[in-house]
GUNUGU-17915 format. One line per 8 residues: number of its first residue (from 1); their letters; for each residue x, y, z of C-alpha. Coordinates in Angstrom, 1 decimal. Layout:
N
NUM = a = X/Y/Z | ... .
END
This chain:
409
1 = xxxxxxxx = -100.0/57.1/67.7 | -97.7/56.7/70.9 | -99.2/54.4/73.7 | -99.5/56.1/76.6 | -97.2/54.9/79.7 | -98.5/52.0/82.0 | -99.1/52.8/85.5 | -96.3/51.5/88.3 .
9 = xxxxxxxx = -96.8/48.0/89.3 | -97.7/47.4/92.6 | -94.0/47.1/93.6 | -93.0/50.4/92.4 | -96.1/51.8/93.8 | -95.2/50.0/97.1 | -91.2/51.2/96.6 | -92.6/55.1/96.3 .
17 = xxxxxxxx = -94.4/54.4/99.5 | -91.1/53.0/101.2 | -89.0/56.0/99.7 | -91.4/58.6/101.1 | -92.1/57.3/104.4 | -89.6/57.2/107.8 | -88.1/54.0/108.2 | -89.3/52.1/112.0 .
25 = xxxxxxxx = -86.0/53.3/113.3 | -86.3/56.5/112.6 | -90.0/57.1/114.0 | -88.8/56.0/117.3 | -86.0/58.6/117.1 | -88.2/61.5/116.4 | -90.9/60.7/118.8 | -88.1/59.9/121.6 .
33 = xxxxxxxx = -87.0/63.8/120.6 | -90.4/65.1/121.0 | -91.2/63.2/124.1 | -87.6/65.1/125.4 | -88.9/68.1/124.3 | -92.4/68.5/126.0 | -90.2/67.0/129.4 | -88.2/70.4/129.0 .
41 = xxxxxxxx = -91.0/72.6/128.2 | -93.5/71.1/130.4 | -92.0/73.8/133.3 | -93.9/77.1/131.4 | -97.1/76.8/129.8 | -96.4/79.1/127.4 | -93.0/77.5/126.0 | -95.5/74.0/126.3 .
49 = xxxxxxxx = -98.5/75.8/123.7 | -95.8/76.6/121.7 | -93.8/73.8/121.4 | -97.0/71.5/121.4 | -98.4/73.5/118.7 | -95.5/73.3/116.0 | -94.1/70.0/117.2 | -97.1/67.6/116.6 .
57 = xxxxxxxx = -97.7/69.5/113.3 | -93.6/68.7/112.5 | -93.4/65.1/113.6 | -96.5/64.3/111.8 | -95.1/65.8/108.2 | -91.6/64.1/109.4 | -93.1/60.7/109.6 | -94.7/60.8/106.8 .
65 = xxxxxxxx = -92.9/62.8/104.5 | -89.4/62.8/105.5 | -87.5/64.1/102.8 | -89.4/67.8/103.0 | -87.9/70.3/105.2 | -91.5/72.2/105.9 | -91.4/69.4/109.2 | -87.8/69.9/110.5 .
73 = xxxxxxxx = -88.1/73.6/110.7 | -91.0/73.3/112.3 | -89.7/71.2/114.8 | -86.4/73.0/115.2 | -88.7/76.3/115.6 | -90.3/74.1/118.2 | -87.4/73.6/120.3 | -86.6/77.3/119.9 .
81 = xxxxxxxx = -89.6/78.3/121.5 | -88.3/75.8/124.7 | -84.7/78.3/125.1 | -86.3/81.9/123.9 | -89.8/81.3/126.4 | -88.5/79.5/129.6 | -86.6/80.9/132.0 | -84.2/78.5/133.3 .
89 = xxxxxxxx = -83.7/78.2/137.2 | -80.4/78.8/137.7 | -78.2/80.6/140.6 | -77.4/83.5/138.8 | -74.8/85.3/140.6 | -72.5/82.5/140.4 | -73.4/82.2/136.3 | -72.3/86.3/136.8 .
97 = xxxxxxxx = -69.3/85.2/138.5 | -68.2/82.3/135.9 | -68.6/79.4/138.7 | -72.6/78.1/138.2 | -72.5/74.2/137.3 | -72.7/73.2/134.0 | -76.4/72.2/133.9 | -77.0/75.6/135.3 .
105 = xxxxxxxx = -74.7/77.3/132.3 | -75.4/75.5/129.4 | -79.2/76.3/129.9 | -78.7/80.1/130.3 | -76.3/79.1/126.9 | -78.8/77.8/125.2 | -81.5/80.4/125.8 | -78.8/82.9/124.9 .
113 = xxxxxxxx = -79.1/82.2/121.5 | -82.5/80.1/121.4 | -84.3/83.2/120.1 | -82.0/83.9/117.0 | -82.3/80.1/115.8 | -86.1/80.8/116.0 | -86.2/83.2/113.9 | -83.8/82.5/111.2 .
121 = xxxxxxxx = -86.0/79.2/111.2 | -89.0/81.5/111.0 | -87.4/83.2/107.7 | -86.4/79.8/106.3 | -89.7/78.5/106.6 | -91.5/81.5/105.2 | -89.1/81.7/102.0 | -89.1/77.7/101.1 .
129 = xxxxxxxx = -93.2/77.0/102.0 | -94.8/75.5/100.7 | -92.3/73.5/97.7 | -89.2/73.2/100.1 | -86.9/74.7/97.7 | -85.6/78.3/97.0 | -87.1/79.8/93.7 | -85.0/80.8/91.1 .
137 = xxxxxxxx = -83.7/84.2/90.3 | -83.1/87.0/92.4 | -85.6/86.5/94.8 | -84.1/82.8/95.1 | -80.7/84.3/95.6 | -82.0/86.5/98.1 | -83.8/84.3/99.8 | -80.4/82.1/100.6 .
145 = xxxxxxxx = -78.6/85.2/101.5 | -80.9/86.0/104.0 | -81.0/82.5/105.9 | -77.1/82.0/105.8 | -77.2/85.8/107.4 | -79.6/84.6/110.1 | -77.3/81.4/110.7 | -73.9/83.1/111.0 .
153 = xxxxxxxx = -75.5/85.8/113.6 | -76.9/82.6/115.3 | -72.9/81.3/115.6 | -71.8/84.5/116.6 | -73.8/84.8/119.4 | -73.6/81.6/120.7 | -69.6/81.3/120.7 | -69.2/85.6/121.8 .
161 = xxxxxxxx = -66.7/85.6/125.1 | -69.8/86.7/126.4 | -74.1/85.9/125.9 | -77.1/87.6/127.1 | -79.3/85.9/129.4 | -82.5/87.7/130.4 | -83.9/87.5/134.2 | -86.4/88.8/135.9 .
169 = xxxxxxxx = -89.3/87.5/133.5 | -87.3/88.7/130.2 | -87.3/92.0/132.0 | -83.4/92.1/132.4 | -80.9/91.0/130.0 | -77.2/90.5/131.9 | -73.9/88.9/130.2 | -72.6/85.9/131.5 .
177 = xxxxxxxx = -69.0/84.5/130.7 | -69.2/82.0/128.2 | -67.0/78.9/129.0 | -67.8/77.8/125.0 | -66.3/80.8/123.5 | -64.2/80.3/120.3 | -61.0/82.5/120.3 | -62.6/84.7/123.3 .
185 = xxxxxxxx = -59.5/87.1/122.7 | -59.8/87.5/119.2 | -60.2/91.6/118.2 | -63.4/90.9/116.1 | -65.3/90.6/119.2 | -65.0/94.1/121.0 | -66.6/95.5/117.5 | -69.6/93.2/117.4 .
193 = xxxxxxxx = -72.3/94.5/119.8 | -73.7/90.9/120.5 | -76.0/92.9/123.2 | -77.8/94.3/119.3 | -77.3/91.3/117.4 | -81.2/90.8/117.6 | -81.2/93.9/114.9 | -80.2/91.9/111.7 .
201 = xxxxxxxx = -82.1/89.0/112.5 | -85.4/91.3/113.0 | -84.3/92.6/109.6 | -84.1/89.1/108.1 | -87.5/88.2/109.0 | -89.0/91.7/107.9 | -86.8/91.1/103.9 | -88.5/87.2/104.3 .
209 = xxxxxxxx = -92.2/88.4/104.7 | -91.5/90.8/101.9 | -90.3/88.4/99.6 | -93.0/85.7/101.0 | -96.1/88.7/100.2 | -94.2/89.2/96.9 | -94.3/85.9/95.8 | -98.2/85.7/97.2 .
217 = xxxxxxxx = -98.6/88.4/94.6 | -97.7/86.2/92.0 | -98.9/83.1/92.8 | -101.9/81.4/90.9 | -104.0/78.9/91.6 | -103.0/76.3/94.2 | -100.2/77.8/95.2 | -101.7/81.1/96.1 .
225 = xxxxxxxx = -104.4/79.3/98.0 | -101.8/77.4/100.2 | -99.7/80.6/101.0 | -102.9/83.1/101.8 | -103.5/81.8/105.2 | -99.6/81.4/105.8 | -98.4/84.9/104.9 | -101.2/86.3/107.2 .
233 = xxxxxxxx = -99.7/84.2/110.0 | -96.4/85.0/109.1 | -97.5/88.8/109.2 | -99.2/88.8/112.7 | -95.4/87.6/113.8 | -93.6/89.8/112.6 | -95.8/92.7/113.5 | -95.6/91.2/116.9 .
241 = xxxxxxxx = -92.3/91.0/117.6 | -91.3/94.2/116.2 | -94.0/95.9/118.5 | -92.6/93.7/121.3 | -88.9/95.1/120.9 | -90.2/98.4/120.3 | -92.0/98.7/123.3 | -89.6/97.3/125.1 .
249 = xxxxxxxx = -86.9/100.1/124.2 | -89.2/102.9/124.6 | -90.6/101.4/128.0 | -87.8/99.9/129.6 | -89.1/97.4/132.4 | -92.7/97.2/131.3 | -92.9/93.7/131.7 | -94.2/90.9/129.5 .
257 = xxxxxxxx = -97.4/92.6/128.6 | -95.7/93.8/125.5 | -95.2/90.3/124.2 | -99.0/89.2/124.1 | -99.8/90.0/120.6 | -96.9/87.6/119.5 | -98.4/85.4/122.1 | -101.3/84.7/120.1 .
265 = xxxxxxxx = -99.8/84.9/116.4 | -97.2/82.4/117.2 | -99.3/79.2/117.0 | -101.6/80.5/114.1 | -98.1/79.5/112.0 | -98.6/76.0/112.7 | -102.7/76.2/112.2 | -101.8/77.8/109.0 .
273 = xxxxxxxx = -100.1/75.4/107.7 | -102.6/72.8/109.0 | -105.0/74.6/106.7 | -102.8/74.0/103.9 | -102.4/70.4/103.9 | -105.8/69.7/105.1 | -108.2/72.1/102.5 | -105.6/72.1/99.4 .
281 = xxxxxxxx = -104.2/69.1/99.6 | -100.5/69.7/100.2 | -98.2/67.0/100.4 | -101.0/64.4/100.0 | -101.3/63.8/103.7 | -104.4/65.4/104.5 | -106.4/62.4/105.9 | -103.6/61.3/108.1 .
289 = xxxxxxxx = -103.9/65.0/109.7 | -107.4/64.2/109.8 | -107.2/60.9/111.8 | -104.4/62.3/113.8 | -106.6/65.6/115.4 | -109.9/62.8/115.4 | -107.6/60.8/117.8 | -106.4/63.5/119.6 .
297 = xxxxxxxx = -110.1/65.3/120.7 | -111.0/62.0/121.0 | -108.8/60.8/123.7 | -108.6/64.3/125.6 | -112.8/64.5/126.0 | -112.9/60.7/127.2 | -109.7/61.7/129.3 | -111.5/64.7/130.9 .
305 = xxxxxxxx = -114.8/62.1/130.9 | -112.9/59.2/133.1 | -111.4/62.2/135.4 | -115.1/63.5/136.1 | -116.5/60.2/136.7 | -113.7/59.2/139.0 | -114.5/62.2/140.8 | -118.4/62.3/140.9 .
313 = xxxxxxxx = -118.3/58.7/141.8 | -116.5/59.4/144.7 | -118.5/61.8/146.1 | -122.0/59.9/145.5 | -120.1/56.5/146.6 | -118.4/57.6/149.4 | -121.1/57.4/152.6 | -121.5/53.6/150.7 .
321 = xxxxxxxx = -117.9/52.6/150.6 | -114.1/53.7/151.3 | -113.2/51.4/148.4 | -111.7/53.4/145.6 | -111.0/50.1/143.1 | -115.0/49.8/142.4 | -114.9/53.7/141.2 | -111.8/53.4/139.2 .
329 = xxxxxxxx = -113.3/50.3/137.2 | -116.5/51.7/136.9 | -114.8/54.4/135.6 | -112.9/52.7/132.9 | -115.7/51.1/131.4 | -117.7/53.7/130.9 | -115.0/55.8/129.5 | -114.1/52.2/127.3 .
337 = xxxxxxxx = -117.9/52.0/126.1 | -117.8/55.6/125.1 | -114.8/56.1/123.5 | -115.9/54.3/119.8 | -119.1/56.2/119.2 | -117.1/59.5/120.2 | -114.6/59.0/117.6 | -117.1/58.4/115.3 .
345 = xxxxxxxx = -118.7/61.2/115.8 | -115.8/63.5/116.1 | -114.6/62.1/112.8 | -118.0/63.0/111.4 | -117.5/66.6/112.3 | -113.7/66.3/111.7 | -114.4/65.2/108.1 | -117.5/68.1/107.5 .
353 = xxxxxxxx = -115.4/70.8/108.5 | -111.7/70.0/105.9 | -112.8/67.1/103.9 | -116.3/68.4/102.8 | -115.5/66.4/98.9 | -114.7/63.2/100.9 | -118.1/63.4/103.1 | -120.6/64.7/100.6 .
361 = xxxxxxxx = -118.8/62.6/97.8 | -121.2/59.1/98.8 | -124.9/60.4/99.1 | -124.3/62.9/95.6 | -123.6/59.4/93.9 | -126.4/57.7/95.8 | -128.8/61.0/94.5 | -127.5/60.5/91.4 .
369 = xxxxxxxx = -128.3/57.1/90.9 | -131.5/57.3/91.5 | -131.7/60.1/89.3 | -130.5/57.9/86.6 | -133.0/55.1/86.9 | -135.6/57.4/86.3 | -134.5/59.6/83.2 | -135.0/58.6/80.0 .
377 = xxxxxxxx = -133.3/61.4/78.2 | -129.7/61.5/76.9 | -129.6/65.3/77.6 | -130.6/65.5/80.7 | -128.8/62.3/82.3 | -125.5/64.4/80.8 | -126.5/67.8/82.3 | -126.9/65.5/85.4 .
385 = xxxxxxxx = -123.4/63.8/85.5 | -121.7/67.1/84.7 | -123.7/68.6/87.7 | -122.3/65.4/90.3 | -119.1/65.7/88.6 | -118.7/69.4/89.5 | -120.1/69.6/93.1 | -118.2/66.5/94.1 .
393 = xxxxxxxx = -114.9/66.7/92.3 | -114.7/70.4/91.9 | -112.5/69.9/88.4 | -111.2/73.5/86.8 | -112.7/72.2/83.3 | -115.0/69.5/82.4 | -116.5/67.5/79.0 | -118.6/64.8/78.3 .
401 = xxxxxxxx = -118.1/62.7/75.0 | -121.0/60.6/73.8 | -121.7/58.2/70.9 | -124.9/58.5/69.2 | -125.5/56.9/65.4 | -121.9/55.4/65.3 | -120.9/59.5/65.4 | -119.5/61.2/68.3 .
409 = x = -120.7/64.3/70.1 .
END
């Protein structure tokens, strides 16, 4: 009979660890990038929900698995939403004229092409969720074709003698001189229409989604679990944006009331794949997310609770004193004394809601053992185990082997 394999040692287990985690260096870098990014998005609250929402989910799956692309995309997708939602403040007659300042022109560059990189990203991230990989065959193939499609368009755009940049709320779209053209005189460029070259990236993400539902189709088990809530995400985009553009054609100056449906699907893509890694276990880092939104509620209600204290304070203190020192401590410890029992409570419900094995896990065995001290019979101490087994571990098949009269059973 072949011996089975020994488990890794502790240093290989400790090596795996290294090997698919950041190295210190590198988590400073990324959480200096996101700290830049919500300083540029912090001017419009929409670019700031969206950028918050896909780039806490990226640098979380970055740090700790680094070597997956699901967390770069994300956080590239997150930066896109920065160029594509904000409207830079820039003096736009002389970016009309070819004299604005550089600050001034490389952010209407950047927005200029902001929105295609978001969506290519979009396309990339619905064809290689949840593995990281293209599949194999055609729809593997396809699937490649499509991204480098949404890439070159992305180049195009953003070295054309001449980008878009909307005004007016997204309302207007004008051309500005671009100072980073590449061979501005070449005769390719009076037969691209870079005013349309939204069309075939629109096209790539509708192509993605159908390949994306297609593979949904086929998917068993796992697999099909962790794409359900992601391909409905993915659909609510897509449906958005192309009633966006639509309306915006047929309607010409209506306004950004055409882009509220989109509003609301966009962060449902992050929340999606929150679901994911939290309630099927992808990538193995569902306790970290855990921990990481525990910490988060956490600190924003005892941050909202010191804000209210400082304020009531002042009010009931102020005919007794002008000194705003005793409020701020007073303040602070509270908000200190409360913070521990919060988090443990928040975890509590944290843990109920997408780790409902983990929680429920202890008191089964606890119910269990004191089922056990009081049964006599083999059969029914088996029909018991079988029973904690399933409600707690949740196996697809299960057996139980026991020796009676030197024979097994």
């Amino acid at each position: 009979m072949q011996r089975a394999a020994d488990p890794p040692g502790p240093a290989v287990a400790r090596t795996n660890r290294q090997a698919s985690s950041m190295r210190p260096a590198g988590r400073v870098a990324v959480l200096m990038i996101d700290a830049l990014g919500f300083v540029l998005a912090a001017a419009d609250p929409f670019a700031l929900l969206f950028y918050a929402t896909h780039a806490l989910l990226a640098t979380i799956l970055i740090l700790r698995r680094p070597r997956q692309i699901i967390g770069w995309l994300l956080l590239v997708i997150a930066f896109g939403f920065i160029g594509a939602t904000s409207e830079p403040r820039v003096d736009l007659p002389a970016l009309l004229a070819g004299a604005a300042s550089w600050p001034d022109f490389l952010a209407a560059w950047a927005s200029s092409w902001s929105g295609y990189a978001l969506f290519t990203a979009y396309a990339a991230l619905m064809l290689l969720f949840p593995s990281g990989h293209f599949g194999g065959g055609a729809s593997g193939r396809a699937g490649r074709v499509l991204v480098w499609i949404g890439i070159i368009v992305t180049a195009l755009v953003a070295v054309a003698p001449k980008v878009g940049f909307n005004s007016n709320g997204g309302s207007t779209t004008v051309l500005i001189p671009n100072r980073l053209a590449v061979l501005p005189e070449l005769g390719l460029w009076s037969v691209v229409p870079i005013d349309a070259m939204i069309a075939p990236v629109v096209a790539v993400l509708i192509v993605s989604l159908a390949l994306t539902l297609r593979r949904y189709w086929r998917a068993t088990g796992m697999e099909k679990l962790q794409l359900r809530w992601l391909v409905a995400a993915f659909g609510a985009v897509v449906l958005g944006v192309i009633a966006g553009l639509t309306m915006s054609l047929v309607i010409p100056g209506i306004g950004g009331a055409i882009w509220i449906p989109v509003i609301f699907a966009y962060p449902t893509v992050p929340l999606a794949i929150y679901f994911a890694v939290t309630r099927y276990r992808l990538y193995e880092i569902d306790r970290i997310v855990s921990r990481t939104i525990t910490w988060a509620v956490t600190t924003g209600l005892v941050a909202a609770l010191f804000a209210v204290l400082i304020v009531g304070l002042q009010a009931l203190l102020a005919p007794i004193t002008n000194q705003g020192t005793l409020v701020v401590a007073a303040s602070t410890l509270a908000a200190a004394a409360l913070f521990m029992p919060l988090y443990r409570r928040v975890q509590i419900v944290v843990d109920r809601r997408f780790n409902r094995t983990r929680y429920d896990g202890q008191p089964a065995l606890e119910a269990f053992g004191t089922q056990l001290r009081e049964e006599v019979e083999l059969d029914a101490v088996s029909t018991h185990l079988v029973g904690v087994a399933a409600r707690t571990v949740q196996p697809q098949a299960i057996g139980l082997w026991t020796r009676q009269d030197g024979a097994t059973r």
